[in-house]
N, C-alpha and C positions, 0 to 999 in steps of 0.2 A: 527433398528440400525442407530443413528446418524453418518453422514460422517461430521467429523470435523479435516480439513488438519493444521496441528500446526507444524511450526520449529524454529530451533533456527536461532536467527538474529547477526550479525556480521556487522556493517558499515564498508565496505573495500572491500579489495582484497582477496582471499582466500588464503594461504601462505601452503603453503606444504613444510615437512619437513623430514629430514634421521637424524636418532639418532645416528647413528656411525660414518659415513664416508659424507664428504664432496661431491659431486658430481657435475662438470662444465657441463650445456647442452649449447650448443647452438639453444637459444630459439629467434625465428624473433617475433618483436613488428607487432600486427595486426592492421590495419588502423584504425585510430581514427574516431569514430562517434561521431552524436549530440546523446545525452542520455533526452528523455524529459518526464516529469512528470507532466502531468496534472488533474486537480479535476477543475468538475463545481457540486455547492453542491447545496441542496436547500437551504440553511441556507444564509445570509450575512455571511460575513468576510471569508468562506470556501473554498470560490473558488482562486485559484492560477495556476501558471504554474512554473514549474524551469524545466531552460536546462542547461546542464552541458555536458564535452564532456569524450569518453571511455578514460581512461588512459592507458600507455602501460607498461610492467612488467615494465620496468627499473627505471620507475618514481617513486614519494613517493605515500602515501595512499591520498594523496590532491587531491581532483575532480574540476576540470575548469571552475567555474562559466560563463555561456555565455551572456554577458549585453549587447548585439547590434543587438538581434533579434527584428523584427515586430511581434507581437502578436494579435491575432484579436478570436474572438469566435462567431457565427451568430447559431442563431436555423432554423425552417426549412420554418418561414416563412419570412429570412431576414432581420429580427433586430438581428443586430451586434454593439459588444461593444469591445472595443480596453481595452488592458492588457497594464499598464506600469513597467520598473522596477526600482525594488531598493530592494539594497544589494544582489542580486544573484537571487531574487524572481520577479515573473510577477505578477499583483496583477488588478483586474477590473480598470478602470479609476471611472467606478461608483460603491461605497463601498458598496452600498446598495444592489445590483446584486444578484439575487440568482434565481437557475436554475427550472421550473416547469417540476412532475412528468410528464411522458411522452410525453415530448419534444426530439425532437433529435436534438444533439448541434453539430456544425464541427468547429474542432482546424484547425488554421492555423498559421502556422507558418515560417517568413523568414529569413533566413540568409544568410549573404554575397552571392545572386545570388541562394538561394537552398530555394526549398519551400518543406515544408511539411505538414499534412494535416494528421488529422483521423475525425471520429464520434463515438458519443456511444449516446445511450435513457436509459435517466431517468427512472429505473423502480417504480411499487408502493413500499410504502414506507410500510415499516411490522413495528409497533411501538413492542416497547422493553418493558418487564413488569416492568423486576429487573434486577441490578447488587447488587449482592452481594457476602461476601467472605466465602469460607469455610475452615476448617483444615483437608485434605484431609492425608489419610497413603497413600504412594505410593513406591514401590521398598524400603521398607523396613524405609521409612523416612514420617515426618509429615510434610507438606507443607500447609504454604496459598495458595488457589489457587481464584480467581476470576470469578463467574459463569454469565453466562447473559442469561436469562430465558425471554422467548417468546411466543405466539404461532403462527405457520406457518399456512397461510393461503393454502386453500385444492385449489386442481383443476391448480395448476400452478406454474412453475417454479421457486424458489426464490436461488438467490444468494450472501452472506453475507462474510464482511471483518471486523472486527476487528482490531483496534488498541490501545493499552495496555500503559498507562502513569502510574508511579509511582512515588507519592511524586512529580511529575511535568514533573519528566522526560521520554521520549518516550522511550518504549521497544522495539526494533525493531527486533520482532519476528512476523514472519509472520502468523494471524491463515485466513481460509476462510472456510466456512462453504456452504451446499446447501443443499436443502431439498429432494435428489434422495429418502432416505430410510426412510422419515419424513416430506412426506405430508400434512399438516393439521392437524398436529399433536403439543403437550406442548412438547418446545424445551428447554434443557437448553445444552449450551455449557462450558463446563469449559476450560478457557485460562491459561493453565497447562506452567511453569517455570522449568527447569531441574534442577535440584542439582547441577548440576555443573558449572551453573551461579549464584552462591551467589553474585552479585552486586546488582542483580536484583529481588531477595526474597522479596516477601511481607510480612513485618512484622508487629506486634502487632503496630497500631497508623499508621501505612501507608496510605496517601490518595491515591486510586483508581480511576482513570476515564481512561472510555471503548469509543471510539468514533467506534459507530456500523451503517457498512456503508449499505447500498443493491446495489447492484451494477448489471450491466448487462455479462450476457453469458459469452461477449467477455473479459469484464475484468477478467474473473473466469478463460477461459481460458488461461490470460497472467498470472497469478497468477500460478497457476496449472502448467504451461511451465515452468515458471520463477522457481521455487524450485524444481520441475526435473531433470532442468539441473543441478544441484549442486549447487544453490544460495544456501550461507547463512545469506543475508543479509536482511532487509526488503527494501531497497533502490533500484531503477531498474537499479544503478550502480555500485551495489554490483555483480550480476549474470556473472560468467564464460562463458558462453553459450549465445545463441541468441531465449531469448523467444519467446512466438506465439504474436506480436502486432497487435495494429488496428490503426498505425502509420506508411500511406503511404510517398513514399520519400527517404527510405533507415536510418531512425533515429532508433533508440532504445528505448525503455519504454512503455508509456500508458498513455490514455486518458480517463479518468472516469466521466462520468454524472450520480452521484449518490446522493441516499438522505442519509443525518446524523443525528445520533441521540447521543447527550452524557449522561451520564450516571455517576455518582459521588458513591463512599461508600466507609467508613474508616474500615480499618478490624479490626475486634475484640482482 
């Protein structure tokens, strides 16, 4: 039995609502945190950092891009390369940068007087065989659905994230994958779309690309945290709740030293 964890995503706030009657709570804004988001890829141009800060109910759905942090990334035998930013993003100062499998890389991050700090190691990279699409029956309907077919290496732990673009644009539905019940085994995952997000249907002539990540434990664990609490977002400023991070400091989000692999196919 494949364990492959799939939700739907929502960039935002979560809004909750009463069909009949109006209802005044008095609800207290909880402190504002840094919210950070970092990827060290093995690929060039992959790796980034964005900090943004929690919003509070009373605000709009707008997240507060933070452009006055020190950003820095060092592996474990202290060579370190400084992040600059521009337009809300952290980005290597050397664009050519790209992270080696089984490295361990430590974020650091300052602002105004507050340092924060995680790590995570590069795991091996599992290569992807195929992305391709099917016309899948499901709850009574026929869906494209987009399969990513592999096989998982025996004897060791693997942990997988997905990210789903259509036609160009990001679907920000959360999936992750691990190999508890599919050791060593031909994997295929299908990146399944609910009916009831027709924005995001895959249709006849739609371009598909799958950016299929491996990631470590601890990122699976934030991931795993992150959509228990009731995220429905794919963004770590989407989640109502305070997932499980590997972001010392008192920040919110995750720091990922993973490898990527992209993946392109037009559905039929």
């Amino acid at each position: 039995m494949k364990q492959l964890i799939t939700y739907t995503a929502c960039i935002g706030v979560l809004l909750l609502s009463a069909c009949e009657k109006v209802i005044d709570v008095d609800v207290k804004d909880a402190e504002t945190k840094y919210v950070i988001e970092g990827w060290v890829a093995d690929s060039p141009w992959h790796s980034f950092v964005k900090i943004t800060t929690t919003r509070h109910l009373s605000d709009n759905n707008d997240f507060q891009a933070v452009t006055n942090a020190a950003v820095r990334v060092a592996d474990e035998n202290g060579n370190e390369i400084s992040f600059s930013e521009e337009d809300g993003i952290y980005t290597p100062d050397v664009p050519s940068f790209a992270g080696v499998v089984g490295s361990t890389y430590t974020l650091t991050v300052d602002i105004e007087g507050e340092q924060f700090t995680a790590s995570s190691t590069m795991p091996k990279k599992v290569k992807m065989d195929t992305l391709y699409i099917t016309q899948d029956f499901i709850f009574g309907e026929v869906r494209k659905t987009a399969n990513i077919a592999y096989k998982d290496p025996p004897g060791e732990r693997n942990y997988y994230r997905f990210i789903q673009f259509i036609d160009g644009v990001q679907y920000n539905r959360v999936f992750i994958s691990n190999d508890e019940y599919s050791d060593g085994k031909q994997v295929t995952d299908k990146l399944r779309t609910p009916s009831e997000d027709e924005e995001h249907q895959i249709e006849t002539g739609s371009s598909v690309m799958v950016q299929a990540l491996c990631i470590d434990k601890a990122n699976n664990d934030y991931w795993t945290s992150f959509l228990t609490s009731g995220a429905t977002g794919g963004s770590a400023t989407a989640s109502p709740a305070n997932p499980t991070t590997n972001i010392r400091g008192g920040a919110l989000g995750y720091f990922s030293a993973h490898t990527i692999e992209v993946l392109v196919a037009e559905a039929p």
